[in-house]
N, C-alpha and C positions, 0 to 999 in steps of 0.2 A: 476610388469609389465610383460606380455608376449610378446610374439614377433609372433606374424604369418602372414601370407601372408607380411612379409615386413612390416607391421603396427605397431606398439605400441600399445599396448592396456592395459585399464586401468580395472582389475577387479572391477566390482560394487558389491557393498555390499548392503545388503536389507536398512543398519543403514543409508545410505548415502540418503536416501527419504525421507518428510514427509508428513503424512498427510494434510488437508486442516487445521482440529484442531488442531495441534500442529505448522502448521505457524502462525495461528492466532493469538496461545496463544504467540509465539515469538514476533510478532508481535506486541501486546498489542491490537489487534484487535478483531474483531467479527469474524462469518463466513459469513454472510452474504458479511461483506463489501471486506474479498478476495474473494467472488465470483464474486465480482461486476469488481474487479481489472482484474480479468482473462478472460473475457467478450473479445470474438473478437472485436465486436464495441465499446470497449473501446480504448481512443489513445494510450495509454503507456499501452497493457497489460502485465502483470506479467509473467513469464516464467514458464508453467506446462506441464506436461507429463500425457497424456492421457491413461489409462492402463484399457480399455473398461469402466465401470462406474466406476471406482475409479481414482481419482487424486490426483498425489504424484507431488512434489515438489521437488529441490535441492538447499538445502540453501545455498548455493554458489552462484546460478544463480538469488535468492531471494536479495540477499545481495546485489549485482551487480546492481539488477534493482532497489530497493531502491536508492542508490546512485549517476545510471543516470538518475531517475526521477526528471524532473524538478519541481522547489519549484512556489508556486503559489506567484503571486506581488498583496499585497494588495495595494488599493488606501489608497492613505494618510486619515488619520482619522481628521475631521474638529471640533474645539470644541464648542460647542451649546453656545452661547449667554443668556445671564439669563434674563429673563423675566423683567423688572420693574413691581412691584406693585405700584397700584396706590391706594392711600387711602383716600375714601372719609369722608369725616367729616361733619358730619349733623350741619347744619346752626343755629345757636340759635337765 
């Protein structure tokens, strides 16, 4: 840590970013679908740093937003009723 202007400051190292592909692979995900998470008009977007067309990540701030993303409520599952067969028997 440095000290100037009175601040603390934290040296960033290049190692501390990832790319879009190596969150995804973290992830277990696609690329497509963290583009989709990092989407302004998405509600809960993911937290990236914009570095002109490349986008890097900190998996710190990845991790974080994994964790206060809220989990989706599924509606309870109803179990399907079995059909009766009906079986006709030809009249002798």
């Amino acid at each position: 840590m440095r000290k100037s202007d009175n601040k603390l400051t934290v040296p960033l190292a290049p190692d501390q970013f990832l790319s879009i592909e190596e969150v995804a692979r973290r992830l277990h995900a696609d690329v497509p679908w963290v583009r989709e998470k990092i989407r302004r008009r998405c509600p809960n977007p993911m937290p990236v740093f914009n570095l002109g067309r490349h986008l890097v990540f900190d998996w710190a701030q990845v991790v974080e937003w994994v964790r206060k993303s809220p989990r989706p409520i599924h509606a309870a599952h109803r179990r399907r009723a079995k059909k009766k067969v009906v079986s006709m028997k030809k009249a002798a």
